[in-house]
C-alpha positions in Angstrom: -39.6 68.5 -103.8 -38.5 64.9 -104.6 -36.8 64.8 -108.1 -36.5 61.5 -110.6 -34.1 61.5 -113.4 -33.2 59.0 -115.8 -30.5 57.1 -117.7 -32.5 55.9 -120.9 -30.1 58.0 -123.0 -27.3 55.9 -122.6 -29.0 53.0 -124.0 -30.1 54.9 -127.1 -26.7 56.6 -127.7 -23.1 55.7 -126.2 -21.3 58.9 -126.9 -22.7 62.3 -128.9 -24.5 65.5 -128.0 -27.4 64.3 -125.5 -25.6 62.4 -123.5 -22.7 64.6 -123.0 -25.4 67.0 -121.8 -27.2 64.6 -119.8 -24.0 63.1 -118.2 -23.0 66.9 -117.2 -26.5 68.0 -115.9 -27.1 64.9 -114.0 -24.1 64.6 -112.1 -24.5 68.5 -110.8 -28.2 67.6 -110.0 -27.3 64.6 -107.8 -24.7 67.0 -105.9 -27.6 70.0 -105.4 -30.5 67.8 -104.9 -32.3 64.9 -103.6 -32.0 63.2 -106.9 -33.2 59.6 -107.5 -32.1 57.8 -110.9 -35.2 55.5 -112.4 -32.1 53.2 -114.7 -33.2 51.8 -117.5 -31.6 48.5 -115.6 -29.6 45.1 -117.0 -32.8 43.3 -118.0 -32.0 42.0 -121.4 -35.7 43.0 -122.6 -34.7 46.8 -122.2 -31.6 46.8 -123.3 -33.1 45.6 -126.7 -33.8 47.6 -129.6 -37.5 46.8 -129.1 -37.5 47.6 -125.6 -36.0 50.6 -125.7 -38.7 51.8 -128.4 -41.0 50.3 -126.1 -39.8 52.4 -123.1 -39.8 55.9 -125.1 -43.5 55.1 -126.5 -44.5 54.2 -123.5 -45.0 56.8 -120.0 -43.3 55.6 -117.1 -44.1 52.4 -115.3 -42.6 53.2 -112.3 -44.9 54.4 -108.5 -43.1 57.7 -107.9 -44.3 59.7 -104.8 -47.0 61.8 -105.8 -45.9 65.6 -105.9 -42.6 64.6 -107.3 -40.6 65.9 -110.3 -39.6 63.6 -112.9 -37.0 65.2 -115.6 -36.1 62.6 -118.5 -33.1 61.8 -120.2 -34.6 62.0 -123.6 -38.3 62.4 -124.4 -40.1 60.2 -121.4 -42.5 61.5 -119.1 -45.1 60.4 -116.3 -49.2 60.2 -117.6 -50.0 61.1 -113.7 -51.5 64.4 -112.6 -49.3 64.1 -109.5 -46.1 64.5 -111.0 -44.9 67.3 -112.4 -42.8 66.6 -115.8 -39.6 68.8 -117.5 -38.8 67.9 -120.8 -35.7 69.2 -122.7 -36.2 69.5 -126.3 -32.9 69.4 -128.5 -33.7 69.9 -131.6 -37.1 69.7 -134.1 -35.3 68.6 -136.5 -37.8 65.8 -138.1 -40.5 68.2 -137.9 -38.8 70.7 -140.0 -37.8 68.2 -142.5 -34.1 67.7 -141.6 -34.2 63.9 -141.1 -36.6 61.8 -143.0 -38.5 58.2 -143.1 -39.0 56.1 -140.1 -37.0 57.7 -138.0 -38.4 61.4 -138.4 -41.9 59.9 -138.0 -41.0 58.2 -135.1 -39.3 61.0 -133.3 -42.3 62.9 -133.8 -44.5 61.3 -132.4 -42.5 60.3 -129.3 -41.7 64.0 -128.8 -45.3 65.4 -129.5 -46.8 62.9 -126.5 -44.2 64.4 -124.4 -44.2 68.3 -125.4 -48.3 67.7 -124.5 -47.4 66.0 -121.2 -44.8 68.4 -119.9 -45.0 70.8 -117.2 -42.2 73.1 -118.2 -39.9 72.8 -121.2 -36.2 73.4 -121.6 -35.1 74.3 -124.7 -31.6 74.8 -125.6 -31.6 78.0 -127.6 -33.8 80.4 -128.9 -34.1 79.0 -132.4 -35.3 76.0 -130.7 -37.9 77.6 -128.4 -39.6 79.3 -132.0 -39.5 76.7 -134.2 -41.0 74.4 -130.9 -43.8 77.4 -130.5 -44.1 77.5 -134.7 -44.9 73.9 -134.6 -46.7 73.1 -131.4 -49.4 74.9 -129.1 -47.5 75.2 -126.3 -47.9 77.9 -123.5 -44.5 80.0 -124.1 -44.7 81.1 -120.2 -44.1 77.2 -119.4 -40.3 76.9 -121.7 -37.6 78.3 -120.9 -34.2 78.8 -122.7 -30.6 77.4 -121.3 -27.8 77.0 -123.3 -25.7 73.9 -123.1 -22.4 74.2 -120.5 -19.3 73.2 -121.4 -16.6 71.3 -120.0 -13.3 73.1 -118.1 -11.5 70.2 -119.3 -11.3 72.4 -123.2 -9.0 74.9 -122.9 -5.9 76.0 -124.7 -2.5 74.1 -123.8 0.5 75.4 -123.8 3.8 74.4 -126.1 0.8 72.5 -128.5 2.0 72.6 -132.1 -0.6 72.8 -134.7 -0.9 70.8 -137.4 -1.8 70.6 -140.8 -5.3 68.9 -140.0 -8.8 70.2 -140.2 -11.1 68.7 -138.1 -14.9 67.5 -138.5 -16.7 66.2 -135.6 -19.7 63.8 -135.2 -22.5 62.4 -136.8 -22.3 62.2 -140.3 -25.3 61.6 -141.9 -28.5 64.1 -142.7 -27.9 67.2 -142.2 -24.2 67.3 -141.4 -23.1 67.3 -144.4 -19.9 65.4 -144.5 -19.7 65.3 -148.3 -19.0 69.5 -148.2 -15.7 68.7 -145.6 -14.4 66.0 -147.6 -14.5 68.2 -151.4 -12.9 71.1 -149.4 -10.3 68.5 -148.3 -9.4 67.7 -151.8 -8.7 70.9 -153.0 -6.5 71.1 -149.9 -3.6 68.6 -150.7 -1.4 69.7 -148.4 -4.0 69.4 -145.3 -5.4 65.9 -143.4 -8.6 65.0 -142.6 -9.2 64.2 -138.5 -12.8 62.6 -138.4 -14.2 62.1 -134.5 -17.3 60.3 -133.5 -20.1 59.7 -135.5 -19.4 55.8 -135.2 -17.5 53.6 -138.0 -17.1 54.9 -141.2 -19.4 53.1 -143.9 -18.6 51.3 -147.1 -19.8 54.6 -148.9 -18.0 56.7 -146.9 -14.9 54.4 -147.0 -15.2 54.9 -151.0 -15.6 58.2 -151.1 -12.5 59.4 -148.8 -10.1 56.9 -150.8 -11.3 58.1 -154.0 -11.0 61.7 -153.0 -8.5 62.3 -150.1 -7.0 59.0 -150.2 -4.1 58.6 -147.3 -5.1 61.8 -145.7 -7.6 61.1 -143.5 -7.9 59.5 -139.5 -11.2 58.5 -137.7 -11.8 58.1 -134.1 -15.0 57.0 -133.1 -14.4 57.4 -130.0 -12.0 60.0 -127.6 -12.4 60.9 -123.9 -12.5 64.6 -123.5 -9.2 65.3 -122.9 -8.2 63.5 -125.9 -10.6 65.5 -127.4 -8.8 69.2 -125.8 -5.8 67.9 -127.7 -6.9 67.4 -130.6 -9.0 71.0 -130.9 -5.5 72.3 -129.6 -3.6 70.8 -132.4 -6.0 71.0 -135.1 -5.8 73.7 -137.9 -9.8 74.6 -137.5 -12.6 72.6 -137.3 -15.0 72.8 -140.2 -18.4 72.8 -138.7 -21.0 72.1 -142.8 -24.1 71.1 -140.9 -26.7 72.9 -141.9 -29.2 72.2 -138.9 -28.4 72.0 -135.4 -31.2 72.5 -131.9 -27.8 74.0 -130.8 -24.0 73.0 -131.9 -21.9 71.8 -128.8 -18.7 72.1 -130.7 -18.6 75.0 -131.7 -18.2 76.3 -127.6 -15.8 73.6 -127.2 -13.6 74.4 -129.9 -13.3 78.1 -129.0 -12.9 77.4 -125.1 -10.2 74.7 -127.0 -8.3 77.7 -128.8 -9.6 76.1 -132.3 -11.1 78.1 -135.1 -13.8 77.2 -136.4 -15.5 77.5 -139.7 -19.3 77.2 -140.2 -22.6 77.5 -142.1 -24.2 80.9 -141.9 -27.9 79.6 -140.6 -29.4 81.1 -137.7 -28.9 79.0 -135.2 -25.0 79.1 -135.5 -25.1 82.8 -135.5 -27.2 82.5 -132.0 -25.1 80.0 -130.2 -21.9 81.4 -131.7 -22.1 85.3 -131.0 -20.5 85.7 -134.4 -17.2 84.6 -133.2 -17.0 81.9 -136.0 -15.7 82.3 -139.4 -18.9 82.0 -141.4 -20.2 80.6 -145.5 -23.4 81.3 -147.0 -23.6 78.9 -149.0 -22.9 74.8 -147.5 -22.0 73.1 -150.5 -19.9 75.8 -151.9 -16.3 74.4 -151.7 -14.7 78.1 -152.5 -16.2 79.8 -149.6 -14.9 77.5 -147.3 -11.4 77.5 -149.3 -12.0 81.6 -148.6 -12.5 81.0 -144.6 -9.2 78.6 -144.6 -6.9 80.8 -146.2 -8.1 83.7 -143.8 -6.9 81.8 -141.0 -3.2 81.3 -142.7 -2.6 85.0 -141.8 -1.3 84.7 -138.6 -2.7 88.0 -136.9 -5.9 87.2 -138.4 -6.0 83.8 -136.6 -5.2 85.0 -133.4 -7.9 88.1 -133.2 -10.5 85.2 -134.1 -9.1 82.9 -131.3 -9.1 85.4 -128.9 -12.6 86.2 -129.5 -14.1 82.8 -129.4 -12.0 82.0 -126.3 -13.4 85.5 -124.1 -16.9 84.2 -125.2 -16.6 80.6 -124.6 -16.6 81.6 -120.5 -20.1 82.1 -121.3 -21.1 78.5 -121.5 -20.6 76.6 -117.8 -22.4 73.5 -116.8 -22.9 74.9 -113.4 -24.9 77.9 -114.5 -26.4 76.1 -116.8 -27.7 73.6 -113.9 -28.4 76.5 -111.7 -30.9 77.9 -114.2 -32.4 74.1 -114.2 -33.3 74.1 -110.4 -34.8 77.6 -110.8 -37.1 76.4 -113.2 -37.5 72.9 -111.5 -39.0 75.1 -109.1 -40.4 77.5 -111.0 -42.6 75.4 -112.7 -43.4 73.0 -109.4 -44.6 75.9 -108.1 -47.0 76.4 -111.0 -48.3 73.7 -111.1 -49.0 72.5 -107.5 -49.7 75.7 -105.8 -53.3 76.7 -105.5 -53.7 80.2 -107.1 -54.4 82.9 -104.5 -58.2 83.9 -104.1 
């Protein structure tokens, strides 16, 4: 079984979720397998916006071996009968209303042409997998469910003071809510604000922060991992207001990290999580977050929650998780290309 990955990702995004995922499952695939990379190559044309749109519309161009495997980096797939094609699906988040305009229509349909094209479908929790089956007719045999790894580079370092800073990581916009972090941030004068990711801060945003937290907030667009170990190590809690997510990477990297977290009671969090995160009902409600942080100033308190998150965080390891891939890999080659027995 030949198998073709991709790098298409890293044109669409630098940094965030997917490609952290895809960086981690394609390096372990290159070690286990005879892996071939189709890159999305230096030609100016790709690297444009237009051409990148161009290559996610479009199936791929390129003469693979017939009876190989091809397993995108995001949402690409091959129109031949002769290859067998694994999509993994993140999220559904356009088609359940989360993001909205242009975008969410075109994510739509680029990921509809590739769910009705695919072979076998990852999905990266279970909340994913039914609301993928509520929206799409899909054979349920043909997905299966593998939750995200996680670095060994987050753990807990010793002789770390903490700090009076409350972290919020990534994106921004739609669904993350960022507006909810900040209002809990001014009725917490004597904390700081530590923003990571998401890329530069807007005018709006800009306003917002000054006129609400002014001189107690940092952003980093960008950290390498160990960076980012540090700063969950140092960091009073993370405060995780999105209220949709396919499956929340950092939430298992703060608890492998030694960083409490506090997040939005929707069911996706309470999958991925095991319940080993502080929890609020209600997203916007600025006391119920205010409820979680003054839990975690009680010392005993903070350390039974930190223990917990830390024993379940061994849970999530990028080499299981790209064990489980190759299973299926073959799993559903099998499937496909094996003549049923008479």
């Amino acid at each position: 079984m030949k198998v073709f990955i991709d790098d298409i990702i890293y044109s669409l995004q630098r940094t965030g979720g997917i490609s952290t995922y895809w960086r981690e499952v394609s390096s372990r695939l290159k070690e286990s397998l005879n892996v071939a990379v189709l890159s999305a190559g230096q030609s100016p044309f790709w690297k444009s916006s237009v051409g990148r749109k161009l290559a996610l519309v479009l199936p791929i161009r390129n003469r693979l071996p017939s009876y190989s495997l091809f397993h995108s980096s995001y949402l690409r797939f091959s129109s031949r009968k002769d290859i067998c094609n694994i999509v993994t699906i993140h999220d559904l988040a356009g088609e359940e209303g989360h993001i909205t305009g242009l975008k969410a229509y075109f994510k739509k349909q680029v990921q509809a042409r590739c769910i009705r094209n695919a072979d076998g479908i990852v999905c990266v929790s279970n909340y994913t997998k039914n609301m993928l089956l509520k929206f799409y007719r899909y054979p349920e045999k043909n997905i299966k469910v593998i939750y995200h790894g996680c670095s060994e580079l987050f753990r807990p370092q010793e002789k770390q003071e903490k700090s009076n800073k409350i972290l919020f990581i990534g994106k921004r916009d739609y669904y993350k809510n960022f507006n909810a972090c900040i209002d809990v941030l001014e009725r917490l004068p004597d904390y700081q604000l530590l923003i990571v990711g998401g890329g530069e801060l807007t005018a709006n945003e800009y306003g917002i922060l000054n006129s609400k937290i002014e001189g107690r907030f940092t952003h980093y667009q960008y950290v390498e991992e160990e960076e980012l170990n540090r700063i969950y190590n140092s960091c009073f809690c993370l405060i995780y207001p999105s209220t949709y997510e396919g499956f929340g990477m950092p939430l298992i990297e703060a608890m492998k990290a030694g960083c409490p977290v506090i997040a939005v009671d929707i069911p996706v969090i309470n999958e991925v999580s095991g319940g080993n995160v502080l929890l609020v009902k209600d997203a916007n409600n600025t006391d119920e977050y205010l409820k979680q942080v003054n839990y975690l100033t009680n010392q005993e308190l903070r350390t039974n929650i930190i223990k917990r998150g830390l024993e379940y965080a061994k849970n999530f390891s990028w080499n299981l998780h790209v064990e489980s891939l190759i299973d299926f890999y073959k799993e559903t080659y099998k499937r496909k290309f094996t003549p049923p027995t008479p």
